[in-house]
Backbone atoms as SQL, in Angstrom:
CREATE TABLE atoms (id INTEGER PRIMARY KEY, chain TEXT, resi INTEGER, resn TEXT, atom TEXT, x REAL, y REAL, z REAL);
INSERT INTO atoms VALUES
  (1, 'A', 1, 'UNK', 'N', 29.726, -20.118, -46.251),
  (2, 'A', 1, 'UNK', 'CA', 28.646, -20.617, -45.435),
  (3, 'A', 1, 'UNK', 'C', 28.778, -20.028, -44.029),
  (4, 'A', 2, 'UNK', 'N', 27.578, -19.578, -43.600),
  (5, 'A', 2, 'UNK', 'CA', 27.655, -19.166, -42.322),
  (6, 'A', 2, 'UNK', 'C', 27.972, -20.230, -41.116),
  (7, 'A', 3, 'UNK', 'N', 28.692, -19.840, -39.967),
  (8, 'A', 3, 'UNK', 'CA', 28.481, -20.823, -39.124),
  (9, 'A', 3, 'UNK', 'C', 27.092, -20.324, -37.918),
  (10, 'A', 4, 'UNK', 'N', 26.229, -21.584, -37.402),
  (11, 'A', 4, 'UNK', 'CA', 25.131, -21.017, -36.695),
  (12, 'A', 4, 'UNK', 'C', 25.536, -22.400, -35.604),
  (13, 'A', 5, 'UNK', 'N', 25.327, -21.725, -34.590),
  (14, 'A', 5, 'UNK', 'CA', 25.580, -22.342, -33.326),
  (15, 'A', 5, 'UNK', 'C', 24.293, -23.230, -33.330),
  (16, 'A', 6, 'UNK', 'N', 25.211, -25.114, -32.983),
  (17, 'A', 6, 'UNK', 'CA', 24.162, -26.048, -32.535),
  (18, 'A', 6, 'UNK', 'C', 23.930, -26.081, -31.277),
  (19, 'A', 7, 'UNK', 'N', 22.371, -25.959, -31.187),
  (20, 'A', 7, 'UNK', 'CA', 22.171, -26.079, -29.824),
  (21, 'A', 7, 'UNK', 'C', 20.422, -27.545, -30.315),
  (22, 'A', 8, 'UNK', 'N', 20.236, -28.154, -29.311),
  (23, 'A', 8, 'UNK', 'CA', 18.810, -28.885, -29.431),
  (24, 'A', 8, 'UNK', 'C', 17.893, -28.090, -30.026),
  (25, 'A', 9, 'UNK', 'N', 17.059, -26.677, -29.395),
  (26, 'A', 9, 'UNK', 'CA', 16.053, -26.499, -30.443),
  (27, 'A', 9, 'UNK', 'C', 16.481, -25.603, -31.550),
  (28, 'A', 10, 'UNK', 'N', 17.919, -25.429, -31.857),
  (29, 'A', 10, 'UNK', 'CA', 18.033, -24.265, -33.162),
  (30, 'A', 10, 'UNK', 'C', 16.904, -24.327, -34.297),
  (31, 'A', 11, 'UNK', 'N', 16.635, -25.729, -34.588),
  (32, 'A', 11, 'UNK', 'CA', 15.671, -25.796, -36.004),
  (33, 'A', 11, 'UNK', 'C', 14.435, -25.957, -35.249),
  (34, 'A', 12, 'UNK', 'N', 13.670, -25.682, -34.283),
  (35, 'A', 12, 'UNK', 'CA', 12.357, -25.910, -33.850),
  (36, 'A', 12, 'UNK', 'C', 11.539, -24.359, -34.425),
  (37, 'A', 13, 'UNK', 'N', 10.618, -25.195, -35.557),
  (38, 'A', 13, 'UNK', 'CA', 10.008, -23.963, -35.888),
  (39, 'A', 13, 'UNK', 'C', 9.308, -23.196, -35.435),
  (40, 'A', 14, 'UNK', 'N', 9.245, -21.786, -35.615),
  (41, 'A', 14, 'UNK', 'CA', 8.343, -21.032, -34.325),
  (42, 'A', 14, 'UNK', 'C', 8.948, -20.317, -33.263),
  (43, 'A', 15, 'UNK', 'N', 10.355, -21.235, -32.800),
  (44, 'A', 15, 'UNK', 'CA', 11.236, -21.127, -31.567),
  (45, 'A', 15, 'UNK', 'C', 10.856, -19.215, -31.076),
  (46, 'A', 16, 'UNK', 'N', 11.463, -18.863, -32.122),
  (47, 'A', 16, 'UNK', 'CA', 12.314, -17.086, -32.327),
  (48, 'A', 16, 'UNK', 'C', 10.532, -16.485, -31.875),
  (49, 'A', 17, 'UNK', 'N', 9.526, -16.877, -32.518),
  (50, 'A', 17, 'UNK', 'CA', 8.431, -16.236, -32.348),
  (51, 'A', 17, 'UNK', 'C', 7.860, -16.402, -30.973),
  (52, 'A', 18, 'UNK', 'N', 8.193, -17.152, -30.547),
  (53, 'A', 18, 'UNK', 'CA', 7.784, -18.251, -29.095),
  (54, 'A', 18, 'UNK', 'C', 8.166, -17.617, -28.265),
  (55, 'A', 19, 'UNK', 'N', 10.270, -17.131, -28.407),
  (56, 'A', 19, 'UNK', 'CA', 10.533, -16.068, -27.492),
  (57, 'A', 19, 'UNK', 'C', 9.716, -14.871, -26.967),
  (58, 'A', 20, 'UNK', 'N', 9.757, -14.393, -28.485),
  (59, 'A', 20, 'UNK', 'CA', 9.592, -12.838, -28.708),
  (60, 'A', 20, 'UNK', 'C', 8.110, -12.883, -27.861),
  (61, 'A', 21, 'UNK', 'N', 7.190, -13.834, -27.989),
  (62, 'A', 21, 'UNK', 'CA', 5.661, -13.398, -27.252),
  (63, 'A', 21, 'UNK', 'C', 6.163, -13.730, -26.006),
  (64, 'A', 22, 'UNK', 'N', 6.814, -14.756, -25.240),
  (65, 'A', 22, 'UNK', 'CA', 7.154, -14.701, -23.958),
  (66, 'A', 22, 'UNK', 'C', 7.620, -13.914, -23.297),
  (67, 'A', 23, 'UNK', 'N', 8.600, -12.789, -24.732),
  (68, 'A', 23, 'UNK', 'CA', 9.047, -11.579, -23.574),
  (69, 'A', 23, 'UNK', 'C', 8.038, -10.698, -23.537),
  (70, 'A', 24, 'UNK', 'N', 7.361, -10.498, -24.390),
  (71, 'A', 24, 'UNK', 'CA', 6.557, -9.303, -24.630),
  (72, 'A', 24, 'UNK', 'C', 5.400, -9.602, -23.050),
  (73, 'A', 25, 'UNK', 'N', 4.984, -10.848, -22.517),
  (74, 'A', 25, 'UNK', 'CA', 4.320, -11.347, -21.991),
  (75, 'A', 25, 'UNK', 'C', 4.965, -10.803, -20.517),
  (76, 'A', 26, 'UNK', 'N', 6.315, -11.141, -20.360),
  (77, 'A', 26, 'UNK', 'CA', 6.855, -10.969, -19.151),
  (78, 'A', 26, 'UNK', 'C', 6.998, -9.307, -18.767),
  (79, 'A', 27, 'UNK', 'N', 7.134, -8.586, -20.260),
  (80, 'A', 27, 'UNK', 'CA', 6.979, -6.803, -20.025),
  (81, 'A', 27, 'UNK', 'C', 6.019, -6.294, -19.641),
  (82, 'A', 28, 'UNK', 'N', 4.572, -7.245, -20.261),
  (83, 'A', 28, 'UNK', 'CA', 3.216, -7.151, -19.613),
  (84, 'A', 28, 'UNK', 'C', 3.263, -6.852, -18.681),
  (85, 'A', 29, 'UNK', 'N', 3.798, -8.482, -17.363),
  (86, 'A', 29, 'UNK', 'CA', 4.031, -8.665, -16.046),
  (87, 'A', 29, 'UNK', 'C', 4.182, -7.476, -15.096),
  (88, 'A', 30, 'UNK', 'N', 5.721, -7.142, -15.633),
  (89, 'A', 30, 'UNK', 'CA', 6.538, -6.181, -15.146),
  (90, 'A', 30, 'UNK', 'C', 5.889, -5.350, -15.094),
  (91, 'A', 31, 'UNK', 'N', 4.752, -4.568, -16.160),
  (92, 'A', 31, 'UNK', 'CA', 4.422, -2.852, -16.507),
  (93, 'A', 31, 'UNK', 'C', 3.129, -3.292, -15.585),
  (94, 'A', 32, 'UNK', 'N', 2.312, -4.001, -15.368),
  (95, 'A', 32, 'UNK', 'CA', 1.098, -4.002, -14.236),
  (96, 'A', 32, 'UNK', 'C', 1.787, -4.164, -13.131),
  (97, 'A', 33, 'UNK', 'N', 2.811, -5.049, -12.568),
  (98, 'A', 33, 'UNK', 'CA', 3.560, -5.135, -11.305),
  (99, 'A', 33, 'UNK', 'C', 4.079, -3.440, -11.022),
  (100, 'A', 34, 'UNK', 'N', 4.714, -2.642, -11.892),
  (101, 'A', 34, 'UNK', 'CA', 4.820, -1.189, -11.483),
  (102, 'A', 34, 'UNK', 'C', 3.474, -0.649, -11.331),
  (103, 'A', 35, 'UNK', 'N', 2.109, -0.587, -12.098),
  (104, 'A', 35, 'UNK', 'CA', 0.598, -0.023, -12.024),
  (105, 'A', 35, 'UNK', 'C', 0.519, -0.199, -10.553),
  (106, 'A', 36, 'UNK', 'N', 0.870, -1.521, -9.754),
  (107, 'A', 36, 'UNK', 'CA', 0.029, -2.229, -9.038),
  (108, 'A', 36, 'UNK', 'C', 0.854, -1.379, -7.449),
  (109, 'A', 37, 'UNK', 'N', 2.160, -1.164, -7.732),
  (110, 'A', 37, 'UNK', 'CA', 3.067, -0.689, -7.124),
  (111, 'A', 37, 'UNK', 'C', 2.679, 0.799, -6.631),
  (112, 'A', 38, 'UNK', 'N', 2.195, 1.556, -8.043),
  (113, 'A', 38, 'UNK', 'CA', 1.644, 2.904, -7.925),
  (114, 'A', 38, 'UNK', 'C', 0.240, 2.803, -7.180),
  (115, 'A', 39, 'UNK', 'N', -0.485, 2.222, -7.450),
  (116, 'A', 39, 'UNK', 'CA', -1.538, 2.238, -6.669),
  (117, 'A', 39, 'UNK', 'C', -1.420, 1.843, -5.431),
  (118, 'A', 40, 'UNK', 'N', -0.998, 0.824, -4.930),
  (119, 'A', 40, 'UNK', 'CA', -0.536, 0.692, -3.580),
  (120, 'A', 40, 'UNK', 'C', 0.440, 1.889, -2.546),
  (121, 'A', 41, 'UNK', 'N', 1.283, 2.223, -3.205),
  (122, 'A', 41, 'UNK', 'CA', 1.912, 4.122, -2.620),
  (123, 'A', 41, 'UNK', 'C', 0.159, 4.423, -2.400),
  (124, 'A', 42, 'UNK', 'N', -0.064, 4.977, -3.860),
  (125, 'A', 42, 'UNK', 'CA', -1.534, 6.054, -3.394),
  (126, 'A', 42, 'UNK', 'C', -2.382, 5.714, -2.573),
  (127, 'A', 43, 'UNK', 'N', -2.492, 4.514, -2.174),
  (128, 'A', 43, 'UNK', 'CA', -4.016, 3.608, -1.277),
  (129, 'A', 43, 'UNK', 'C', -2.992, 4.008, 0.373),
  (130, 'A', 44, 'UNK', 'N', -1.582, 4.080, 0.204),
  (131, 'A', 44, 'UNK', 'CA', -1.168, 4.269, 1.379),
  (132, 'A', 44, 'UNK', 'C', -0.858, 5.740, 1.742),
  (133, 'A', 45, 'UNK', 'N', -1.011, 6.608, 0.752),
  (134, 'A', 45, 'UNK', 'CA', -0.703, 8.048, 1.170),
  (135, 'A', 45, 'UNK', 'C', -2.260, 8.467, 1.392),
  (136, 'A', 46, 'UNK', 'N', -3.266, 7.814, 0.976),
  (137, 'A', 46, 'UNK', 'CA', -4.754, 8.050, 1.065),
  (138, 'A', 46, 'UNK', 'C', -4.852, 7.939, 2.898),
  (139, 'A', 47, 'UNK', 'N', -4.489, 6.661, 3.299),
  (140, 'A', 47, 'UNK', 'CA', -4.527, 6.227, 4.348),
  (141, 'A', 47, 'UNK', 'C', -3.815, 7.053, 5.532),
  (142, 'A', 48, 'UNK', 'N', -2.780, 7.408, 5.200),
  (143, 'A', 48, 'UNK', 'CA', -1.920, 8.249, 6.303),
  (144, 'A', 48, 'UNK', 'C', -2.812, 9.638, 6.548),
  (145, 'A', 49, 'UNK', 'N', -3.127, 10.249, 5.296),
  (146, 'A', 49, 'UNK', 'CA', -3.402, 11.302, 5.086),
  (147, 'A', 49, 'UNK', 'C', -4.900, 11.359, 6.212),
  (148, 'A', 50, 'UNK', 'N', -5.506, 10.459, 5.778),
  (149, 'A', 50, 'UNK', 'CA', -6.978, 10.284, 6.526),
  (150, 'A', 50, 'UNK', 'C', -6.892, 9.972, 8.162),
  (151, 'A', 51, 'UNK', 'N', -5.400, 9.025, 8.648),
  (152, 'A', 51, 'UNK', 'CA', -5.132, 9.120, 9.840),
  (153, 'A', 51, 'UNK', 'C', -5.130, 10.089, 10.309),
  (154, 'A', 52, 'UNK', 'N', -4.136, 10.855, 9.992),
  (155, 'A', 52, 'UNK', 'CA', -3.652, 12.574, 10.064),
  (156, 'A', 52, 'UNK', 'C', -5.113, 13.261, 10.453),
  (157, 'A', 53, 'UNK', 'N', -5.927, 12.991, 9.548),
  (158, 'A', 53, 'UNK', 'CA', -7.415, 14.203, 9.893),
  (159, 'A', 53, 'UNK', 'C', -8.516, 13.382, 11.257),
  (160, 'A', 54, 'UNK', 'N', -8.334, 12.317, 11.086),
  (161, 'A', 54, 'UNK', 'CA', -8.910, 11.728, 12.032),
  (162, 'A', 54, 'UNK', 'C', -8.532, 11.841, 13.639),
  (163, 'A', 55, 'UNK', 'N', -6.761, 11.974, 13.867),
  (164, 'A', 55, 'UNK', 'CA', -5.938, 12.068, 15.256),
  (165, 'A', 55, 'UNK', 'C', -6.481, 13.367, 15.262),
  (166, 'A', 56, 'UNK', 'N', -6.465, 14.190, 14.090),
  (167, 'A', 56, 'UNK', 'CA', -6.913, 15.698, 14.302),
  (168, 'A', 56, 'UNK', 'C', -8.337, 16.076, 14.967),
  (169, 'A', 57, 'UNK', 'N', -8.843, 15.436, 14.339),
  (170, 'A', 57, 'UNK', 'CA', -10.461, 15.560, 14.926),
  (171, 'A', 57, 'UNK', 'C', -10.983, 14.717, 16.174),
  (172, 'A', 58, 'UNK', 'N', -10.252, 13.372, 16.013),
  (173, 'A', 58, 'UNK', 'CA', -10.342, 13.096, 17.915),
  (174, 'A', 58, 'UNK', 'C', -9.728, 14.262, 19.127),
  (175, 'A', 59, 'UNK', 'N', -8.315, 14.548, 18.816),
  (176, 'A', 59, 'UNK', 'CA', -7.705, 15.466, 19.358),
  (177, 'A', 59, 'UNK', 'C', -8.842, 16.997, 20.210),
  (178, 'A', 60, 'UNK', 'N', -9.265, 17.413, 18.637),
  (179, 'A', 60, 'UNK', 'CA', -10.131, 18.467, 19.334),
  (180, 'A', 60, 'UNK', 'C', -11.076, 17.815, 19.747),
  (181, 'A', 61, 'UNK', 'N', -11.914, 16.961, 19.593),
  (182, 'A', 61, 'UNK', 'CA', -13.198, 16.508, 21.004),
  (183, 'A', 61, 'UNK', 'C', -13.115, 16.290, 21.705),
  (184, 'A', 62, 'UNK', 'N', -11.692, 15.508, 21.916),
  (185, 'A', 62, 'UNK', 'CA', -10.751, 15.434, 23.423),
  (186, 'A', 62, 'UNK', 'C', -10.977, 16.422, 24.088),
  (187, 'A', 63, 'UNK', 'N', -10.552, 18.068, 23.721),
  (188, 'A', 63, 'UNK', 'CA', -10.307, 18.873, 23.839),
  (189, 'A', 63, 'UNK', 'C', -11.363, 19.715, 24.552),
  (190, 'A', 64, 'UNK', 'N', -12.785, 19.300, 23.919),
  (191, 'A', 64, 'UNK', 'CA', -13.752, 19.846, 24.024),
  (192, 'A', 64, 'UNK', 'C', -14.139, 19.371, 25.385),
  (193, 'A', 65, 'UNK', 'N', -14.302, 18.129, 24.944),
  (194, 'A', 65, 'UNK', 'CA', -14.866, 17.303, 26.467),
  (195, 'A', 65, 'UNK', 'C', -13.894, 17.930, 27.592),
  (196, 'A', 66, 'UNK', 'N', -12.981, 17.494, 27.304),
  (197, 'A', 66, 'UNK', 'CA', -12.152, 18.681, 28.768),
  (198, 'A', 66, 'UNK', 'C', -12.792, 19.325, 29.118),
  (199, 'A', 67, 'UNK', 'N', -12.951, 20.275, 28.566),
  (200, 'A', 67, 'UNK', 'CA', -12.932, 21.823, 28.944),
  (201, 'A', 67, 'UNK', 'C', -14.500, 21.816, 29.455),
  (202, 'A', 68, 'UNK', 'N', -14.814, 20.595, 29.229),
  (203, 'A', 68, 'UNK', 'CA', -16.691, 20.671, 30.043),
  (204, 'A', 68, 'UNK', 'C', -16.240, 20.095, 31.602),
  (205, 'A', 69, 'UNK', 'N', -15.236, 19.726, 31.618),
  (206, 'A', 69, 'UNK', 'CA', -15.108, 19.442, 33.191),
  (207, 'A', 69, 'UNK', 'C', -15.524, 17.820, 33.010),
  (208, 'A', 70, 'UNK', 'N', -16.716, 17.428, 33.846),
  (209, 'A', 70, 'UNK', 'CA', -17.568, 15.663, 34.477),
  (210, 'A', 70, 'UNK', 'C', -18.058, 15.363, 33.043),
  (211, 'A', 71, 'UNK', 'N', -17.743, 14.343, 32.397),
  (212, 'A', 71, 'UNK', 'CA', -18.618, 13.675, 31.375),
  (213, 'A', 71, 'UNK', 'C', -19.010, 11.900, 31.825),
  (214, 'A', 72, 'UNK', 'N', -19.684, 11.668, 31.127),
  (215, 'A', 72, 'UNK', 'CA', -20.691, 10.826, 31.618),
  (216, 'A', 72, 'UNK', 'C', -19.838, 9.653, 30.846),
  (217, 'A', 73, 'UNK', 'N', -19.536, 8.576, 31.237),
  (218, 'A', 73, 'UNK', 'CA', -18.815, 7.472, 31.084),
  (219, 'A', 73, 'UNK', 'C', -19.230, 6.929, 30.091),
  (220, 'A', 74, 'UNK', 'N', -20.325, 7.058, 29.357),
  (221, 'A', 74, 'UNK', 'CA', -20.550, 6.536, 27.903),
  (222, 'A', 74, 'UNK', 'C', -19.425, 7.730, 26.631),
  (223, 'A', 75, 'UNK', 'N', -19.376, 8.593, 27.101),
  (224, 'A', 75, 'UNK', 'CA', -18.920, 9.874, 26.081),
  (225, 'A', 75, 'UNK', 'C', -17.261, 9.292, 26.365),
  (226, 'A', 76, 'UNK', 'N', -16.957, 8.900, 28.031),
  (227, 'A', 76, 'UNK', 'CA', -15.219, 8.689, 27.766),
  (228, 'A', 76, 'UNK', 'C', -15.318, 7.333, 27.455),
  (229, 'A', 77, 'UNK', 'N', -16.005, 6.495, 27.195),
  (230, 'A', 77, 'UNK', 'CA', -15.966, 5.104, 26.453),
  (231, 'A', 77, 'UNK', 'C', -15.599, 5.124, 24.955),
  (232, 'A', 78, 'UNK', 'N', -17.022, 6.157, 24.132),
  (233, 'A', 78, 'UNK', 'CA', -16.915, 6.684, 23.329),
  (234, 'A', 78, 'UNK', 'C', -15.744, 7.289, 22.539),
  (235, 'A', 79, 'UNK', 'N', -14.854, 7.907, 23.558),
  (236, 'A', 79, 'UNK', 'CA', -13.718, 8.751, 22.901),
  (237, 'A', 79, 'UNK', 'C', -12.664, 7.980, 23.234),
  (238, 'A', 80, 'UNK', 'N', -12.198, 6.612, 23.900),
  (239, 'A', 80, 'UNK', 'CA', -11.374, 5.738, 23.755),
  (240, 'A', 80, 'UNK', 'C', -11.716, 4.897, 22.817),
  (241, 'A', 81, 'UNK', 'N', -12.933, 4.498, 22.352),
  (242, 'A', 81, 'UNK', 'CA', -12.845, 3.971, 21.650),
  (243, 'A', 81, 'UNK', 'C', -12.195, 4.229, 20.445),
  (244, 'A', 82, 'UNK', 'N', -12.756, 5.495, 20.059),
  (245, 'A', 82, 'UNK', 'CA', -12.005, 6.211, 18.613),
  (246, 'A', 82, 'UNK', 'C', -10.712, 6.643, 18.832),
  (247, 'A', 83, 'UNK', 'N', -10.275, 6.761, 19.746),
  (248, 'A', 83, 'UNK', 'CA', -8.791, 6.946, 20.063),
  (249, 'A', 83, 'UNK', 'C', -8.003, 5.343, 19.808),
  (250, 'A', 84, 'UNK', 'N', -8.649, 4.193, 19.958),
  (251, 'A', 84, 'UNK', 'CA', -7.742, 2.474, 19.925),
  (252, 'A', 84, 'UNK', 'C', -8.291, 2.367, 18.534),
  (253, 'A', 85, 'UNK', 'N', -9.553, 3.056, 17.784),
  (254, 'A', 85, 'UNK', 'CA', -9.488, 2.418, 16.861),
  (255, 'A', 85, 'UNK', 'C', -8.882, 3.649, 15.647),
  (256, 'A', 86, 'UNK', 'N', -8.435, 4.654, 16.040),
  (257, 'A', 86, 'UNK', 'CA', -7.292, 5.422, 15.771),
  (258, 'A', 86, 'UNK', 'C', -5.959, 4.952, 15.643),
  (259, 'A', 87, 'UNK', 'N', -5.519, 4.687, 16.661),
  (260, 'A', 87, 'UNK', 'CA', -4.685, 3.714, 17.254),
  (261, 'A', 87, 'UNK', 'C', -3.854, 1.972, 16.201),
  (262, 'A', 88, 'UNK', 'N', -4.793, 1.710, 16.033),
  (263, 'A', 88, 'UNK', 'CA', -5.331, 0.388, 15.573),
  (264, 'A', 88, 'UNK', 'C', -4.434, 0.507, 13.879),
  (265, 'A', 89, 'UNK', 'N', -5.056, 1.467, 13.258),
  (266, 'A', 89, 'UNK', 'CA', -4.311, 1.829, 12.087),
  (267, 'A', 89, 'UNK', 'C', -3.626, 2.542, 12.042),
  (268, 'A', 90, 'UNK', 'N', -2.866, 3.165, 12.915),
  (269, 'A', 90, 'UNK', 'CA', -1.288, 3.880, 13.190),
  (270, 'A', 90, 'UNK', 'C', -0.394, 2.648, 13.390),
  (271, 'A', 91, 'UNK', 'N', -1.345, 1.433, 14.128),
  (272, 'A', 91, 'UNK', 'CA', 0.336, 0.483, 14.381),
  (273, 'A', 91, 'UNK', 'C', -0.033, -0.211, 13.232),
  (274, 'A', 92, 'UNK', 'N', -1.357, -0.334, 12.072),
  (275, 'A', 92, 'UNK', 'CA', -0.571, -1.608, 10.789),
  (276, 'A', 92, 'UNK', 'C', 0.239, -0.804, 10.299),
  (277, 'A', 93, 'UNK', 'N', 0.272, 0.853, 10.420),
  (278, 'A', 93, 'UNK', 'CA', 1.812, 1.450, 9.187),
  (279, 'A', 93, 'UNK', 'C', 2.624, 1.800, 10.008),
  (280, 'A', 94, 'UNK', 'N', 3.514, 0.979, 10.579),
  (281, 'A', 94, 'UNK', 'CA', 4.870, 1.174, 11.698),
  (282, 'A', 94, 'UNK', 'C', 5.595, 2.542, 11.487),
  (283, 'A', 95, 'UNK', 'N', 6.048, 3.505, 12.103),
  (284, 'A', 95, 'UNK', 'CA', 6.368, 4.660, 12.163),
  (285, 'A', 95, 'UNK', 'C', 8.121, 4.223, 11.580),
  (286, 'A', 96, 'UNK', 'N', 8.417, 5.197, 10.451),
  (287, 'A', 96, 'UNK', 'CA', 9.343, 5.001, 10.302),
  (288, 'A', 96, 'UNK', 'C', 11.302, 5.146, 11.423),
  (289, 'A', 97, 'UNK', 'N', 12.112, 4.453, 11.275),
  (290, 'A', 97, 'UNK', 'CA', 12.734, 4.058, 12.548),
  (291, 'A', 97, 'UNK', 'C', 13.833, 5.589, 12.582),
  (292, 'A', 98, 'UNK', 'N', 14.181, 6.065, 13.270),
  (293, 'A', 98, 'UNK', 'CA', 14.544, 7.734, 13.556),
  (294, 'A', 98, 'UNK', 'C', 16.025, 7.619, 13.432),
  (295, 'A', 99, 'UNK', 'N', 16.702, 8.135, 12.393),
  (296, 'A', 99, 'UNK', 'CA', 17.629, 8.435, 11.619),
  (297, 'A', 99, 'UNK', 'C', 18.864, 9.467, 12.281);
């Protein structure tokens, strides 16, 4: 005769099947928690990337306006603005700390 370890639910029928869908359930979890992981990287390399072209393209109108000399206080309103709201989403992704 075999010996089988007593525990409370050893004879609860179903038990073994009950597991097996709970794990399968929790691998679910896990494999969308990595999906969700990957997409969040990409939504944030989307984001940097688009900072990057945006500092770029304020940069040169900066650039431009200079080089005209007197601009009219709506145009340097204008180009601070897009510079803070440039700005604005450089500080929600904190610059990594220098190594």
């Amino acid at each position: 005769m075999r010996w089988l370890p007593t525990f409370p639910f050893a004879n609860v029928p179903g038990l073994f099947s009950a597991l097996k869908l709970i794990n399968l359930k929790l691998e679910t979890i896990i494999m969308e928690q990595a999906a969700a992981v990957e997409l969040a990287n990409a939504i944030k390399d989307q984001i940097t990337k688009s900072r990057a072209e945006f500092i770029a393209r304020i940069d040169a109108l900066e650039a431009v306006i200079r080089a005209q000399g007197a601009v009219s206080p709506e145009l340097e309103a204008a180009l601070l603005a897009a510079k803070g709201e440039s700005q604005i989403s450089d500080d929600v992704n904190p610059d990594a700390p220098p190594v």
